[in-house]
C-alpha positions, 0 to 999 in steps of 0.5 A, a space after each residue: 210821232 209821240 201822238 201815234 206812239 203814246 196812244 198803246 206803245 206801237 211795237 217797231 221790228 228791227 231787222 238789220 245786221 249792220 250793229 252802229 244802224 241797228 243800234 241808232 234805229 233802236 235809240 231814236 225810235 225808242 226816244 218817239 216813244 216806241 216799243 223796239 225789238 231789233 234782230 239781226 237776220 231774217 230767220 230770227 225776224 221769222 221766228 219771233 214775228 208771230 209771238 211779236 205781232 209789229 205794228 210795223 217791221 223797218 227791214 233791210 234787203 241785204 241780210 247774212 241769210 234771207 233776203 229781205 224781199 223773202 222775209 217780206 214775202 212770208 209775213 205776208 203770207 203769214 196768218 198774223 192779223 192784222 198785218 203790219 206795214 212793212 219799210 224796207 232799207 236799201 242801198 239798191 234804188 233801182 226801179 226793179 228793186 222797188 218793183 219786187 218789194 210792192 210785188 211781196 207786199 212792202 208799203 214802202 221803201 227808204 234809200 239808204 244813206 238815208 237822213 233819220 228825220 225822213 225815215 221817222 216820217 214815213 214810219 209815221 205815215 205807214 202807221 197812220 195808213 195802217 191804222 185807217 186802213 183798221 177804222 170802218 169806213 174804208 174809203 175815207 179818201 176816195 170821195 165817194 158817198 160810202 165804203 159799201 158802194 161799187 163804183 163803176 167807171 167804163 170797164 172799170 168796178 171798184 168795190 170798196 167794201 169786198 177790197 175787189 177790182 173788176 176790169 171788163 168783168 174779171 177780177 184783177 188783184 190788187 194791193 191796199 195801196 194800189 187799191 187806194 190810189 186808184 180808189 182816190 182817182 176814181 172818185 174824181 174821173 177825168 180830173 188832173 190829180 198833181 203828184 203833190 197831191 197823190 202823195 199827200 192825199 193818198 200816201 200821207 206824205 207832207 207837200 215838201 217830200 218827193 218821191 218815186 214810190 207814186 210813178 212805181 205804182 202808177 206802172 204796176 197798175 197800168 201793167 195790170 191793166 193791160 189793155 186798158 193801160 190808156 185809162 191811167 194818163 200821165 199829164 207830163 211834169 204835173 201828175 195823172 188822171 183817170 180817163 172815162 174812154 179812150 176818146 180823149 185820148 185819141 182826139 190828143 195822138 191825132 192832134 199829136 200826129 197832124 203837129 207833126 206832119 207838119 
């Protein structure tokens, strides 16, 4: 964590109404060496967050004024470049819950009670991914040849370089995470990626962390990609794949249906 914060003193947003929480965040991100603004409802956060420009914004959902998923919602659209991650903290650790915070644009989320060595690495990670996401060459971890090609996968293009996403022809909006992951996946169709290595590869994460911010995002790619769900494949208790055509993915219901019959 010192490498990253040392390099230009990383400015940390704090929003969190609960003063002994604000009050520890503030004391160990400081200790990494960080740069730490803590507020105590999302208006203030609003207010300062222009003039401020984080390079990361620690959020809580339950404020005295704004919900978190609000306060997210308009640094999102607002027009501070570049734009920082955004953690949230939340007691609520319900799928929806983590549904709504990717739909506002949160990068990740921290279930509280929480331990605060894995909070400060995925601080770390977030900010790692920011400052990738900043370099040249976008598609640093997608395998393919460079960031200004298009690549072309059944009725699925994926253009790197113009962050844009064809299905069949129409262009379907897609977030810089979910962007990456089915960057990752497509470098590669057909192959098994296990879920070790999606988050490690993808999210940064160390081997020895689990999480379910990889299944939330695995659904909101398929509920885009209506139709062409089946090209997201689950190899259950192991990881994805992304298929080529749906042939393979007959030829396995058939076998399923004839196991049965039987």
């Amino acid at each position: 964590m010192l490498g990253i914060a040392s390099q230009a003193r990383v400015r940390i947003l704090v929003v969190q109404d609960e003063p002994n929480l604000s009050g520890s965040l503030s004391y160990i991100l400081e200790a990494a060496g960080y740069q730490v603004q803590v507020v105590g409802s999302g208006e203030e956060a609003l207010r300062i967050f222009p003039g401020l420009c984080p390079d990361l914004v620690l959020l809580d959902i339950a404020l005295p004024d704004l919900s978190g998923f609000e306060v997210c919602r308009r640094i999102r659209a607002s027009a501070v470049t570049p734009q920082p991650a955004v953690v949230i903290l939340t007691a609520q650790t319900g799928e929806s819950e983590r549904v709504a915070g990717f739909e506002v644009g949160a990068d990740d989320f921290v279930s509280k009670p929480f331990s605060l060595r894995e909070l400060m690495l995925r601080i770390e990670v977030r900010l790692r991914a920011r400052q990738a996401a900043e370099l040249p060459a976008v598609a640093e971890s997608s395998g393919l040849e460079g960031a200004d090609e298009r690549l072309t996968l059944g009725p699925l293009e994926i253009d790197q370089a113009g962050h844009r996403i064809f299905l069949s022809g129409e262009e379907i909006s897609f977030s810089a995470q979910e962007m990456r992951l089915l960057a990752h996946m497509a470098g590669s169709p057909g192959k098994m990626h296990t879920r070790r290595e999606l988050l490690t590869e993808v999210w940064g994460y160390r081997p020895d962390v689990s999480s379910r911010t990889l299944d939330t995002h695995i659904k909101r790619i398929r509920d885009k990609f209506g139709a062409m769900a089946w090209m997201i494949q689950t190899v259950h208790g192991v990881g994805y794949r992304l298929a080529k055509s749906q042939q393979r993915v007959r030829r396995r219901e058939a076998a399923g249906n004839v196991a049965r019959r039987r």
